[in-house]
ROBARO-557137 format. One record per residue (C-alpha): residue in three letters; x negated, y, z. Coordinates in Angstrom, 3 decimals, decimal comma. Each point is the difference from the previous one (the first is absolute). Layout:
BEGIN
 code     east    north       up
  Ala        X        Y        Z
...
# end
This chain:
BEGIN
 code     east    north       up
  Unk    0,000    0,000    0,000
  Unk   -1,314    3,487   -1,165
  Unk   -0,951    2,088    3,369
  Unk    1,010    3,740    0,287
  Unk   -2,797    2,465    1,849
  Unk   -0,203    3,267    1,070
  Unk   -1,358    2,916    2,150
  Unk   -3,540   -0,612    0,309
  Unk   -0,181   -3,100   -1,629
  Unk    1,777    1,284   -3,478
  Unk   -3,521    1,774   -0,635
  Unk   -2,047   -2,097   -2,599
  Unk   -3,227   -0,264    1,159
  Unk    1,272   -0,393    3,769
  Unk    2,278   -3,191   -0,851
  Unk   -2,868   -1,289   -2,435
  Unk   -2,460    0,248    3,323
  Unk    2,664   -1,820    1,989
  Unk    1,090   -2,603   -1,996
  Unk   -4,001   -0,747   -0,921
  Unk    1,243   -0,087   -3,712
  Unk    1,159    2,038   -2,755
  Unk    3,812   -0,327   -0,329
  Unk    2,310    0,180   -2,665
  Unk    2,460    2,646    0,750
  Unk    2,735    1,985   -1,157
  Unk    1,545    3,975    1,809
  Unk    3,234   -1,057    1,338
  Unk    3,025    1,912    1,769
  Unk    2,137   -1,848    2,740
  Unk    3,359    1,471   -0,005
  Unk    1,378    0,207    3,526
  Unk   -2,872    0,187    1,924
  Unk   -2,645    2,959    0,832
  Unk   -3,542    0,287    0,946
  Unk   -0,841    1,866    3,275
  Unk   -3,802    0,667    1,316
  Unk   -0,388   -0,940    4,105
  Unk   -2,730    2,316    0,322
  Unk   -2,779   -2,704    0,067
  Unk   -2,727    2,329   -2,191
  Unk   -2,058   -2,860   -1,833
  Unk    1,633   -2,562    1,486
  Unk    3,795    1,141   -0,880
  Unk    1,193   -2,819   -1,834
  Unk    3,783    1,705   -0,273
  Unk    3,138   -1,477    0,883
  Unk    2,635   -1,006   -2,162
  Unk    3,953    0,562    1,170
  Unk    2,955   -0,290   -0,943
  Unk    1,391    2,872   -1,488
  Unk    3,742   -0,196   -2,480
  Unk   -1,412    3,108   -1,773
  Unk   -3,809   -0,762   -0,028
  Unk   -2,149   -1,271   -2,962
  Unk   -3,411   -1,200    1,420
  Unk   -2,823    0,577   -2,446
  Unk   -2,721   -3,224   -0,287
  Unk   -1,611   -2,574   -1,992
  Unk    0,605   -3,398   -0,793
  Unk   -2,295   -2,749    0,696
  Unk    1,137   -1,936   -3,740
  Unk   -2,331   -2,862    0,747
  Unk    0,064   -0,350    3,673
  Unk   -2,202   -2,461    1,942
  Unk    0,559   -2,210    2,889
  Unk   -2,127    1,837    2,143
  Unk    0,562    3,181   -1,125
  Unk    2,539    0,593    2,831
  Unk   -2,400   -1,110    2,468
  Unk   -2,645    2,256   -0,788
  Unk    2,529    3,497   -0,222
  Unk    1,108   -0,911    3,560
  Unk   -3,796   -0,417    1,287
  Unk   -0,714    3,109   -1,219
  Unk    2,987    1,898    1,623
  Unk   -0,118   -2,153    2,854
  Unk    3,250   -1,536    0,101
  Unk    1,387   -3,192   -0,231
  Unk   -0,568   -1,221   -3,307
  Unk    3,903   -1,456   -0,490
  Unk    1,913    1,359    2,572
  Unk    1,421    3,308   -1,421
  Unk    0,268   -1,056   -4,073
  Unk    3,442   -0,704   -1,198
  Unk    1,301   -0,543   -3,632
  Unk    1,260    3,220   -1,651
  Unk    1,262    0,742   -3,027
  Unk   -1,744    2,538   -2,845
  Unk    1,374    0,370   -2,917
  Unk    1,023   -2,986   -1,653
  Unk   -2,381   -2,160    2,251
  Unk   -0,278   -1,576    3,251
  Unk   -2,873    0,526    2,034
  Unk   -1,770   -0,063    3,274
  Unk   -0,982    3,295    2,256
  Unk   -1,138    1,069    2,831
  Unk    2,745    1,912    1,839
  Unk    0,607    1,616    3,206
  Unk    2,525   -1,002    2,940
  Unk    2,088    2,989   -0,823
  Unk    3,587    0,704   -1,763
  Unk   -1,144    3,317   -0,785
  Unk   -2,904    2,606    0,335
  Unk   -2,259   -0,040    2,981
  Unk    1,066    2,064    2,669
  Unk   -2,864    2,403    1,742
  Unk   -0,413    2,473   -2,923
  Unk   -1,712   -3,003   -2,512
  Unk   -1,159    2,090   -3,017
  Unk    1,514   -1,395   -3,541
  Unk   -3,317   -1,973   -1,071
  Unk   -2,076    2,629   -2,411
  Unk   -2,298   -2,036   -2,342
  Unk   -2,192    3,147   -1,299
  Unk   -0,160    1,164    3,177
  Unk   -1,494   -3,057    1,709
  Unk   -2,290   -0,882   -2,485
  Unk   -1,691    3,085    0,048
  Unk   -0,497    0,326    4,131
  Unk   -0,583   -3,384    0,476
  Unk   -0,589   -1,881   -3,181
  Unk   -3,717   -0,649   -0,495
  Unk   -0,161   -0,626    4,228
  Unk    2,645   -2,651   -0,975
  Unk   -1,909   -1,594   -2,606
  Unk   -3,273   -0,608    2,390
  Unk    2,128   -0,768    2,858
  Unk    1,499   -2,870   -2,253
  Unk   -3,608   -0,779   -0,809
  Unk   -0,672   -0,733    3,873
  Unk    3,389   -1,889    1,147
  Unk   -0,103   -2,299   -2,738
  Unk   -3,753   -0,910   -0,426
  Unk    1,165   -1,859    3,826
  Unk    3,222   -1,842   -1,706
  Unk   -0,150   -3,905    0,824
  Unk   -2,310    0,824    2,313
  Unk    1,439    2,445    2,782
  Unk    2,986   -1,144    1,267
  Unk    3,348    2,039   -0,870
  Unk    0,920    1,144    3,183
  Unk   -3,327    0,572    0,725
  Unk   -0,501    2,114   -2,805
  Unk    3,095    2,075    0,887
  Unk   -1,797    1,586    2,702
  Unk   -2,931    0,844   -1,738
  Unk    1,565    1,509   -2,595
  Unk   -0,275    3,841    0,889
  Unk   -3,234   -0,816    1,196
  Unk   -1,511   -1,141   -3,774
  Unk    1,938    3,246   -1,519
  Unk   -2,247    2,109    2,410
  Unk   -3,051   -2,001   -1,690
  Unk    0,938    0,820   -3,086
  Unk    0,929    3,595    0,276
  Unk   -4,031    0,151    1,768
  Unk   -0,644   -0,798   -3,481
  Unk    1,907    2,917   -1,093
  Unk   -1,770    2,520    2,577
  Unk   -3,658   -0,977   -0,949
  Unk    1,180    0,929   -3,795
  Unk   -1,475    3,321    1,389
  Unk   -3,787   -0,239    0,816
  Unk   -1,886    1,914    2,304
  Unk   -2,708    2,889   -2,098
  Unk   -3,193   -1,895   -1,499
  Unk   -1,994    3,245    0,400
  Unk   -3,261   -1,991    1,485
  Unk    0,932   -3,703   -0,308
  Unk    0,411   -1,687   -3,690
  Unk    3,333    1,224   -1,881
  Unk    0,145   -3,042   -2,150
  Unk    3,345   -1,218    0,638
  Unk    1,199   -3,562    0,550
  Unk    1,326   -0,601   -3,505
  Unk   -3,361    0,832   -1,158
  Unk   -2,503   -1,738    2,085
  Unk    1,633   -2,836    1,575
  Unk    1,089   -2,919   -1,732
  Unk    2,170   -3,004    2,271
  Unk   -0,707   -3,209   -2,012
  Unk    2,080   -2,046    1,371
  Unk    1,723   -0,793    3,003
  Unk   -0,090   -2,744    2,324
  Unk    2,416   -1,523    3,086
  Unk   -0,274    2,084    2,995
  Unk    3,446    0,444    2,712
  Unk    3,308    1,938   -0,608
  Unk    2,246    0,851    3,092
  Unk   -0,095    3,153    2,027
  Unk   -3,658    0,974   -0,774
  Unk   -1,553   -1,438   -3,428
  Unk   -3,890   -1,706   -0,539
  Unk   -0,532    0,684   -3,251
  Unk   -2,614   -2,358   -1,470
  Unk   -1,845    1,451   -3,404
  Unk   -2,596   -0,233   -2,268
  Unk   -0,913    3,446   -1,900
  Unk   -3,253    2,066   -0,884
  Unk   -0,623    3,796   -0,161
  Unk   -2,015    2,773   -1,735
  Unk   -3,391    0,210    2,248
  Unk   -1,652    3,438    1,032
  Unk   -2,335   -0,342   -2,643
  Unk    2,656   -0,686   -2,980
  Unk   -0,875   -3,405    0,123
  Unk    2,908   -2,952    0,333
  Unk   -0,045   -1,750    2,841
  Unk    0,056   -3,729    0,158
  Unk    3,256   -2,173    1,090
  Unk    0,754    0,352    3,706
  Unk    2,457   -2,157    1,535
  Unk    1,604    2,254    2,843
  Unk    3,496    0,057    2,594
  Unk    1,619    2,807    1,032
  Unk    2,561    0,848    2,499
  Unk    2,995    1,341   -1,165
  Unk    1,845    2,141    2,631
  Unk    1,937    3,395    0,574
  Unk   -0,523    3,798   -0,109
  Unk    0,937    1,128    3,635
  Unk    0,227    3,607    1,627
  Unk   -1,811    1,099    2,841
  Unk    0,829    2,840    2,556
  Unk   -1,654    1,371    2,887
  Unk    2,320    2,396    2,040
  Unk   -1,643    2,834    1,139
  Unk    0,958    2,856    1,982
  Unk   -2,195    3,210   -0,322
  Unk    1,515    1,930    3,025
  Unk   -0,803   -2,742    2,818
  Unk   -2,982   -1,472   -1,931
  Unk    1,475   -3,427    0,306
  Unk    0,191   -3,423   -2,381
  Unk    2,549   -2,402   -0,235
  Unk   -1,653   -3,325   -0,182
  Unk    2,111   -3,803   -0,492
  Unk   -1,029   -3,292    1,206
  Unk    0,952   -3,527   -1,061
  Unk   -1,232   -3,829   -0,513
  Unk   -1,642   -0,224   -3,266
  Unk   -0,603   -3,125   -1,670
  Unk   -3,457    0,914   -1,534
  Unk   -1,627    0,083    3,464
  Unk    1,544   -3,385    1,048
  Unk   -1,810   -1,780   -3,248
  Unk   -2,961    1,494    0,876
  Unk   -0,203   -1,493    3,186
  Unk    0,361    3,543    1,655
  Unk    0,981   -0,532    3,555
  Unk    2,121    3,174    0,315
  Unk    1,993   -0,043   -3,077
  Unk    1,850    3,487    1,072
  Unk   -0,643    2,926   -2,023
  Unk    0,217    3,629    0,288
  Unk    1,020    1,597   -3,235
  Unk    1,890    2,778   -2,201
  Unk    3,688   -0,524   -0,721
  Unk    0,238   -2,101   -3,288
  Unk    2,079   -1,564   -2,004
  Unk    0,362   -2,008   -3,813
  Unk    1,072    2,858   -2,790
  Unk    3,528   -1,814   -1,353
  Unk    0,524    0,056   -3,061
  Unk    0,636    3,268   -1,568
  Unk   -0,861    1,636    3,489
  Unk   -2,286    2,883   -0,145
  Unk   -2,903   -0,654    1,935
  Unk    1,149    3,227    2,234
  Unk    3,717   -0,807    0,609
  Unk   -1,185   -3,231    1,152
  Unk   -2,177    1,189    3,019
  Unk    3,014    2,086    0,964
  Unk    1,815   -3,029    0,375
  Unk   -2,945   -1,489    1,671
  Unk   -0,047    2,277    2,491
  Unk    3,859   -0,092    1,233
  Unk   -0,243   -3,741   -0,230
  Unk   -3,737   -0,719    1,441
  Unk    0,152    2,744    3,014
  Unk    3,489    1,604   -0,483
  Unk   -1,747    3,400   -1,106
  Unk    1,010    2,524   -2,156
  Unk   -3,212    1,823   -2,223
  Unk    1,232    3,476   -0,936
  Unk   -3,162   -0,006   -2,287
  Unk   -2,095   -2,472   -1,779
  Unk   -3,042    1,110   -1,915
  Unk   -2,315   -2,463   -2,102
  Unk   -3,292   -1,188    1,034
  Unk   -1,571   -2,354   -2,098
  Unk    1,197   -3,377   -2,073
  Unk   -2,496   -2,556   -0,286
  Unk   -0,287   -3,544   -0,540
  Unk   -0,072   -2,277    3,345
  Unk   -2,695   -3,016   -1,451
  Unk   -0,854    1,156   -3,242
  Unk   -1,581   -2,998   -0,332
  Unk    2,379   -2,771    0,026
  Unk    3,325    1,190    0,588
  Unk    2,272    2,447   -1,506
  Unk    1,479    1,273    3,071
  Unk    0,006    4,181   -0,404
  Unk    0,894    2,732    3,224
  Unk    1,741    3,010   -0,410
  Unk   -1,330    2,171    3,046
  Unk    2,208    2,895    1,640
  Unk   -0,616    2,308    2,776
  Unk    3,534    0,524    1,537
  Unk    0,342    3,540    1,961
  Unk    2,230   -0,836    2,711
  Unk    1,283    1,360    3,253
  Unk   -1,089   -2,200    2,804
  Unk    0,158    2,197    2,904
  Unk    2,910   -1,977    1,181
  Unk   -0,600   -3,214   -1,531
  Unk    0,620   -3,450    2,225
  Unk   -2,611   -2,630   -1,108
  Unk    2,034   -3,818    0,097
  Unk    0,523   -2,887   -2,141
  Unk    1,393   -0,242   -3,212
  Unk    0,395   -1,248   -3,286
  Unk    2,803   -1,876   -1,705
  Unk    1,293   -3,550    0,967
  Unk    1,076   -0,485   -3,482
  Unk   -3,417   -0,263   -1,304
  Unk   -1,843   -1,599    3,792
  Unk   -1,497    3,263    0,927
  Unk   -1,538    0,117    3,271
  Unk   -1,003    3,760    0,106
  Unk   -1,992    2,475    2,869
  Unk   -0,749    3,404   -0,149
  Unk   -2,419    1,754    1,935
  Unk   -0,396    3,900    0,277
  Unk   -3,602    0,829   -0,187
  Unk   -2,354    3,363   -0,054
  Unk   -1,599    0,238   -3,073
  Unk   -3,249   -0,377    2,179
  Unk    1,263   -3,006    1,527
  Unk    0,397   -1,556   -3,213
  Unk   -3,190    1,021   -1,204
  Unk   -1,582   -1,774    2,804
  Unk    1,805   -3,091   -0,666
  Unk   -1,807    0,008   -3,796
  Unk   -3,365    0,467    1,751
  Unk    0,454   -2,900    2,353
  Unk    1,581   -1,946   -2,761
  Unk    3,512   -0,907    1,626
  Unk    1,261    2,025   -2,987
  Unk   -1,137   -2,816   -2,387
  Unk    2,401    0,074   -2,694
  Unk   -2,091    2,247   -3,059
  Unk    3,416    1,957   -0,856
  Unk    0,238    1,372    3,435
  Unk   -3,763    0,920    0,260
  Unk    0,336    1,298   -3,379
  Unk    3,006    2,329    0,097
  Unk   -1,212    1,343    4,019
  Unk   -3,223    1,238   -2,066
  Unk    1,983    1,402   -2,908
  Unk    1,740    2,071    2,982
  Unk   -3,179    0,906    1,400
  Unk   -1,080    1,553   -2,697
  Unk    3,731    1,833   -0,321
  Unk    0,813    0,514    3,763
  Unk   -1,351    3,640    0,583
  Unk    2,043    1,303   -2,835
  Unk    3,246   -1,450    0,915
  Unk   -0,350    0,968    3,683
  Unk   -0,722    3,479   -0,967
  Unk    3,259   -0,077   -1,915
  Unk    1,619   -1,630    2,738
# end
């Protein structure tokens, strides 16, 4: 039986990526039915109601395959049979994906905009898609449901780097020129990615280099804050159990650090330490300025920080714990003098190289903002 599609999904190149195959389609109106968006950004795979007036714009799958069902339900992360039902488009009978509902969502659900979604979220769809299905048959559904928002926050990382720092001292050749991946070889999918590779560059001297077999690991842009408040001179420091000490055998796995947080997808780096910052230590920032974005490991892992100073009013702030439940966060905050803090980077219980880093960024930038204080 032909299959009906829409939303997200009626895009091309996005269904193509999905199904792992190029399919035979055909545009396609369902008459009694309408398309609304449910404000999922990338993810938004639009919901189909019932609607006596409606004509839902889509493509048919003409040469449907057994699995194809399988694989549009892993990548919206539903259940792959339990919302299709047999509807009828023009002259013939086919099999769709609609919603529990007699008529359009309540809650203000926008009529689904094609143009509109493919040009804010399109391309962040397509590498998204990349990501959740390169782990079909091997992540489990449910399993993959949750990660989900997580992998569209990979890909739109993907999307931030598209702007590189200047190349005023280092070399400006640029990836597409000098680096070549050969090919690539198993590594692990699931909430962070090993990728395994074997590639070779353009050397310093112009020369090629030789194969190198490499692995990389494949992880997140975050943003970092560090509320500070000029008037009282103060910091406002978080602690929690990180797992990087634990593997390292670290006896005191606790660490001090700034408020921080994964950049979802389609965030801007500075709305997201806003958020942060209500959610980590239920502050407010009245003002965030930039201080530097840099790589975490260059060397093996992709993982990129956003870093904020956030000007803040802490004359009357309670330290405590925080941190949401949803996501297992066990959070402290601690109040401290900007000289206290620098003392804990000289005796090393500030160990965490954000935190040391972003405290000497202010260093350099304290007198000024107190004098404007």
């Amino acid at each position: 039986m032909r299959r009906f599609v829409f939303g997200a999904l009626a895009w091309p190149p996005l269904l193509e990526r999905v199904l792992g195959r190029a399919a035979d389609l055909r545009p396609a109106r369902l008459p009694g039915y309408a398309v609304y968006g449910t404000g999922g950004g990338a993810l938004d795979p639009g919901t189909l109601c019932a609607v006596p007036e409606g004509g839902a714009a889509g493509l048919l799958i003409l040469d449907p395959d057994p699995e194809d069902g399988a694989r549009m339900a892993y990548f919206n992360g539903t259940d792959a049979d339990g919302m299709v039902t047999e509807v009828r488009c023009g002259g013939d009978l086919v099999s769709a994906r609609v919603a529990l509902h007699d008529d359009a969502p309540g809650d203000g659900a926008p009529p689904w905009d094609q143009a509109r979604w493919l040009e804010e979220w399109g391309p962040l769809a397509l590498d998204t898609a990349r990501n959740i299905m390169a782990q079909y048959g091997q992540t489990e559904p449910a399993r993959m449901a949750g990660l989900r928002p997580y992998l569209a926050a990979r890909a739109w990382a993907r999307q931030l780097a598209r702007t590189p720092a200047p190349a005023e001292v280092r070399m400006a050749t640029t990836a597409e020129e000098g680096v070549e991946i050969l090919r690539e070889r198993p590594g692990h999918e699931g909430f962070f990615r090993l990728r395994a590779f074997d590639m070779r560059h353009r050397r310093f001297d112009g020369a090629q280099s030789p194969e190198i077999g490499r692995e990389g690991f494949v992880a997140y842009d975050a943003a970092l804050v560090l509320p500070y408040d000029p008037a009282t001179d103060h910091v406002l420091l978080i602690e929690q159990l990180r797992y990087g000490p634990i593997l390292r055998g670290d006896p005191r796995p606790w660490v001090l650090e700034p408020v921080a947080g994964l950049v979802d997808a389609g965030e801007d780096p500075e709305t997201c330490v806003l958020r942060e910052a209500v959610e980590e230590a239920g502050l407010t920032l009245r003002e965030v300025k930039p201080m530097v974005r840099v790589y975490a490991s260059p060397g093996y892992s992709s993982e990129f920080f956003h870093c904020y100073l956030g000007l803040a009013d802490l004359s009357s702030y309670e330290a405590g714990v925080g941190g949401l439940d949803a996501e297992h966060e066990d959070i402290r905050s601690h109040l401290l003098s900007f000289d206290r803090a620098m003392a804990l980077v000289d005796s090393g219980e500030i160990n965490a190289g954000p935190l040391a880093m972003m405290l000497l960024w202010l260093a350099r930038a304290r007198a000024g903002l107190r004098a404007g204080a």
